[in-house]
TORMIKOL-482946 format. One record per residue: x, y, z of N, C-alpha, C, O, CB in turn; residue in one letter. Coordinates in steps of 0.02 Angstrom, whole numbers, plus 50000, padded with zeros to 5 digits. Glycine has a CB too. Example, Ala and Ser with C-alpha at 12.3 -4.5 7.8 and 13.67 -1.06 7.14 Angstrom:
BEGIN
506604971650390506154977550390506604983550390507124983450423505654977650452A 506424988850354506844994750357506455000250394506705005750402507044997050286S 
//
This chain:
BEGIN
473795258550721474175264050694474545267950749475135269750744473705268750656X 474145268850801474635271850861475175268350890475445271350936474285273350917X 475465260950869475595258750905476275259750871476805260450901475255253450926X 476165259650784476715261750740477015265950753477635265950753476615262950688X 476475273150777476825278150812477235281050873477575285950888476555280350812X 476965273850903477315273650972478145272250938478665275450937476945266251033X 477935265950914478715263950900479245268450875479805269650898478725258950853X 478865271250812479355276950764479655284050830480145287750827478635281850681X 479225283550874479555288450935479645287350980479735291651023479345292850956X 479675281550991480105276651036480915276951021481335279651057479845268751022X 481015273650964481805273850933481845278450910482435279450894482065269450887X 481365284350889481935292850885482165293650959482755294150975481395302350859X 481735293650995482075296851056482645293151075483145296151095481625297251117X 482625285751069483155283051102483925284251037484505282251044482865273851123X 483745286551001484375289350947484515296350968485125297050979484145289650859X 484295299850973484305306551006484605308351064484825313751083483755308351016X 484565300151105484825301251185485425299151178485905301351210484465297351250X 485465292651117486305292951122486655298351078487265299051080486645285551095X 486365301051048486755307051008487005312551050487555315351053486275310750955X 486455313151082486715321451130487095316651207487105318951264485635329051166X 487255312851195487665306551245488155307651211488515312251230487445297851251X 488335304651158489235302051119489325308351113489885310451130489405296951032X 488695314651081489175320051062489755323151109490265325951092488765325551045X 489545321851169489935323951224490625322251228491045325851255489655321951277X 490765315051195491325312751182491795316351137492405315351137491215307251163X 491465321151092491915325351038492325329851099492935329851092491375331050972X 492075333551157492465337051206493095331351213493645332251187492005338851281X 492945325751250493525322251270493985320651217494465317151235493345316551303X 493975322051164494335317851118494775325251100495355325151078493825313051049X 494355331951113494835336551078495135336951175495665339951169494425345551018X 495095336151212495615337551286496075331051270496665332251256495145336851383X 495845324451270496435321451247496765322451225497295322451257496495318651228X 496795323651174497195323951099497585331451135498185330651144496545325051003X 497415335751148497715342651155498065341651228498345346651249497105349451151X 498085336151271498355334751326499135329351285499735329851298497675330551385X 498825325251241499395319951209499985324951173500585323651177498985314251140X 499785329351147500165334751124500535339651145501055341651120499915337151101X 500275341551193500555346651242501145340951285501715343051282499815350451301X 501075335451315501545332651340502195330251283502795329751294501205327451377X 501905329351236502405327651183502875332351186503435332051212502145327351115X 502575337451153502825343751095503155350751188503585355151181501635348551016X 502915349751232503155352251278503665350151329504215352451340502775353451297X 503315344651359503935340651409503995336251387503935331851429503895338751477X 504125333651323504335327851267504105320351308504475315451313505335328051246X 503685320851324503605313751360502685312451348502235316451357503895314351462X 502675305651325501805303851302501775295751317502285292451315501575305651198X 501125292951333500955289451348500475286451288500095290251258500815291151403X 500515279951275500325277951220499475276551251499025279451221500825271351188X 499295272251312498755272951347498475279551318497965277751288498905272751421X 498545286551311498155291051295498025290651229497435291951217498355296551313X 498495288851158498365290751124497785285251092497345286651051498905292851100X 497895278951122497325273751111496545277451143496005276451116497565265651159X 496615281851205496055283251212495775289351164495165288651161496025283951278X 495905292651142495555297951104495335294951022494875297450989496125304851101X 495755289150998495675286650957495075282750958494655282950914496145284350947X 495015278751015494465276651042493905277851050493405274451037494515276051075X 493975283851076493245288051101493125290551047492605293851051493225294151161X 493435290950973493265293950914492685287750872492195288050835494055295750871X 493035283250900492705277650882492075276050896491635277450856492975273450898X 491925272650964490995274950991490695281750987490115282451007490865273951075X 491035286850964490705293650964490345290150897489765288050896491245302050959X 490865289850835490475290250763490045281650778489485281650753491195290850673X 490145278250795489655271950801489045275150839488545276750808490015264850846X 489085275850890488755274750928488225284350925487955287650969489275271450995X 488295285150858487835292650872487685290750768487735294850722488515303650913X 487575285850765487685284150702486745283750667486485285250613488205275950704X 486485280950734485805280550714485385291250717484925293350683485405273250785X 485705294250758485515300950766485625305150700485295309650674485915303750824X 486255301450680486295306050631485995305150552486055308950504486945307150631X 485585297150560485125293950513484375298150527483855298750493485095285150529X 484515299750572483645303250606483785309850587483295312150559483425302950709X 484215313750591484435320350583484495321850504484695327350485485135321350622X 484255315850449484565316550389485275319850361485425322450306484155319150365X 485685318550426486465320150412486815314250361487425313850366486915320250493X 486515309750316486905308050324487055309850227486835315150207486865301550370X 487295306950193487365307850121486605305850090486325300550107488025302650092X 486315310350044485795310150001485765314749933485755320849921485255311550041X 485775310849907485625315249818485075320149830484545319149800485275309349743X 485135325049867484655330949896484165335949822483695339749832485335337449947X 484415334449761484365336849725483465332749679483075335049636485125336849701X 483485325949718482815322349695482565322149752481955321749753482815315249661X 482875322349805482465319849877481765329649897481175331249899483485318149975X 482565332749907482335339149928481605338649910481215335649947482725345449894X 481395341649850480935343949816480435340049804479995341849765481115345949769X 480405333449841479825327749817479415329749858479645332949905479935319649822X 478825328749856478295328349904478295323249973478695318649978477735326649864X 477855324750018478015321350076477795312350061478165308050086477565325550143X 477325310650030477075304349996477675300849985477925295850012476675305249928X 477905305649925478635300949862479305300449940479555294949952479135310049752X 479475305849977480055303650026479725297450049479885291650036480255309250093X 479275299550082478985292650128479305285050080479615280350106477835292850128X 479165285550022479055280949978480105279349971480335273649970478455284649897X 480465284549967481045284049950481395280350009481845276449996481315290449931X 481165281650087481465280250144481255275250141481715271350151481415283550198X 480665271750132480445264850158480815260650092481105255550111479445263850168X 480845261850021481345258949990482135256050003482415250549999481365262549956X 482345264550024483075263350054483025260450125483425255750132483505270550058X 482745261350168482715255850213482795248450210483215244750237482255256350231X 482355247550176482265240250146482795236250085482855230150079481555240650113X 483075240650051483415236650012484245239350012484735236049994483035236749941X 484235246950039484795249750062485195247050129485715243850126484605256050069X 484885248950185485115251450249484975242850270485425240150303484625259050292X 484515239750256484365232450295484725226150272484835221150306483605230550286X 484995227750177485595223350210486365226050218486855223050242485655216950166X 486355228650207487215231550244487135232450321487695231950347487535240850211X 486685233550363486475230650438486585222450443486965220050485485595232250454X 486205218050393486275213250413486955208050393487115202550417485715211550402X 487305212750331487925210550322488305211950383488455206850414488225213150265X 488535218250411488735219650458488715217750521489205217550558488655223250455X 487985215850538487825213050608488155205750574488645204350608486855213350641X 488075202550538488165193450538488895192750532489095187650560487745188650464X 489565197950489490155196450493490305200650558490555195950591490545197750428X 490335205150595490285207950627490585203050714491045203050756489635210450604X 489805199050696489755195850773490555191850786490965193650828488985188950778X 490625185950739491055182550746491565188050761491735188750820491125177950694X 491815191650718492445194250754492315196550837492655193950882492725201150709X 491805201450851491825204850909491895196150968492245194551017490985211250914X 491435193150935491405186350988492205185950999492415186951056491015177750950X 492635184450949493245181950947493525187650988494015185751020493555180350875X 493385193650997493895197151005493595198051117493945200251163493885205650931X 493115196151118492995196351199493225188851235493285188351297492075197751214X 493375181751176493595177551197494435177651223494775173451252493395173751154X 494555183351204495265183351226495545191051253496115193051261495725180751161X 495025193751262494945200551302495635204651279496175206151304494905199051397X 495165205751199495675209251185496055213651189495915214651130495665209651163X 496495218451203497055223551201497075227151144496905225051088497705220751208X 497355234251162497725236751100498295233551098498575230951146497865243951096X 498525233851030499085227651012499565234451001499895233050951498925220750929X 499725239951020500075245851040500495243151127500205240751176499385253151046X 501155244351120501525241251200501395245651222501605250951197502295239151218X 500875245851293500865250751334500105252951317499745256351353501465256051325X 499975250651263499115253251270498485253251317498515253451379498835250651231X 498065253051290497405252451336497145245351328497135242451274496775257951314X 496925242451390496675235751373495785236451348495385241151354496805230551449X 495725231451327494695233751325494775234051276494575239851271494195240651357X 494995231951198494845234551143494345230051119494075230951064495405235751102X 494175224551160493285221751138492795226651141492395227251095492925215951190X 492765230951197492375236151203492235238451162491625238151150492485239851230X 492625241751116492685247051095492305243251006491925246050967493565250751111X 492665234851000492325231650955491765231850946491465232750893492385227150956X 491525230851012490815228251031490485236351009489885237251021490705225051130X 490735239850989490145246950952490105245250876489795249450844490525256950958X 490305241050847490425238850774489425238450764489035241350726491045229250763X 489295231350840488805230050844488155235650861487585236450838488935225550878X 488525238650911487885244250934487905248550859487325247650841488125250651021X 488155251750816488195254950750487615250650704487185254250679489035254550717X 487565243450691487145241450652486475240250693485955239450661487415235950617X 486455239950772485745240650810485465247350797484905246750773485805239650892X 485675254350806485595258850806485475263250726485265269050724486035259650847X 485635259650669485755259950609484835254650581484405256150538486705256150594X 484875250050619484405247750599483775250350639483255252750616484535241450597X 483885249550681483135254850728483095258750698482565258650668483135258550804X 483555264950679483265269350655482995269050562482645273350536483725274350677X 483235264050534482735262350466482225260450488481725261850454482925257150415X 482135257450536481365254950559480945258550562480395257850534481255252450616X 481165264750607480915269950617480825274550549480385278750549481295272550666X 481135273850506481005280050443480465273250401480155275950355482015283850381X 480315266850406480055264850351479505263150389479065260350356480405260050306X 479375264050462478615264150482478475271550465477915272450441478425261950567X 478875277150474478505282450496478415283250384478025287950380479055289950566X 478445282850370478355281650278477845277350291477345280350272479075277650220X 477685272550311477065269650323476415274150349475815273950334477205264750370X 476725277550384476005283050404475915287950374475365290850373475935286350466X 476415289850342476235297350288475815292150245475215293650240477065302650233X 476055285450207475685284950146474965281750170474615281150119476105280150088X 474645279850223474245278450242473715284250272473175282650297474485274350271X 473985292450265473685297650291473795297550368473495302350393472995297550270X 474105294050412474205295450484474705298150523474845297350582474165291050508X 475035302550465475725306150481475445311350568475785311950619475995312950389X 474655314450552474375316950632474685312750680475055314850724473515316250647X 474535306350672474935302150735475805304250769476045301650820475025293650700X 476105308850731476575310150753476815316650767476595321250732476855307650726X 477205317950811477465324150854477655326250775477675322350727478175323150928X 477785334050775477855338450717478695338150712478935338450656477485346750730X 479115337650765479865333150752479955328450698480365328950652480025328550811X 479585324150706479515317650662479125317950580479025313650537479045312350710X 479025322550584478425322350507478955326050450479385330350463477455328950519X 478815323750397479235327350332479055334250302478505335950280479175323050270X 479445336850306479465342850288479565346350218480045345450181479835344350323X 479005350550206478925348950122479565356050103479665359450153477815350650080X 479785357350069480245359750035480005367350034479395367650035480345355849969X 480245372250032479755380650036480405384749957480315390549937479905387350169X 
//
């Protein structure tokens, strides 16, 4: 049982570290963008290289902080049956939606997914913008980190539903435990 618990706070933390990581990227994307503009709209002159990058960095921000905000319960929920359930029935709702929700649209995603990103580092891809940024495998290659990070963290909500309904929710930091409704 501890070891479940290790895991379930193992991959919060490591969702947590890329969250308060990418969030940082929301700064760069509003200086970009307010640097792409200001050269425009002031000394009429812009560089397409920039505008690929803020677009970009918009991109691994929402991928790549995708599992944090599964841990944060940011994300869409019919709050109106969830809210008010007891900590048992969530447990019971997350390890459902985990399993028949979140695990295969992960594994749809990870399996069409690969082939393209593969295809797209076999020829090191570009923005197809003249004058853009090169690296747009990179930026592919978060398609993949989005369904790693998407799926760790169902792992993490349908073990830690494993320990509420088994009574070993104690096994976990008071961060991690469900919170009953007041």
């Amino acid at each position: 049982m501890q070891a479940l618990a290790l895991i379930v706070r193992f991959i919060s933390r490591l969702n947590i570290l890329l969250g308060h990581f990418f969030s940082w990227f929301s700064l760069g994307i509003v200086l970009v963008c307010f640097t792409v503009v200001v050269l425009r709209y002031v000394f009429s002159m812009g560089h397409v290289w920039m505008q690929d990058l803020y677009v970009w960095l918009n991109a691994m921000m929402f991928m790549g902080i995708a599992g944090f905000a599964l841990y944060n319960n940011s994300h869409v929920r019919v709050d109106i049956f969830y809210r008010p359930a007891s900590r048992r029935r969530k447990a019971m709702v997350d390890m459902f939606g985990s399993v028949f929700f979140v695990g295969p649209f992960v594994w749809v995603l990870f399996s069409y997914g690969l082939p393209y990103v593969q295809r797209s580092w076999r020829f090191m891809e570009g923005s197809a913008n003249f004058g853009g940024m090169p690296g747009l495998y990179v930026i592919k290659t978060f398609i993949l980190v989005f369904a790693v990070v998407i799926a760790l963290q169902a792992l993490a909500m349908f073990l830690r539903g494993l320990l509420v309904l088994l009574d070993r929710e104690d096994l976990l930091p008071e961060m991690h435990r469900y919170q009953e409704d007041k």
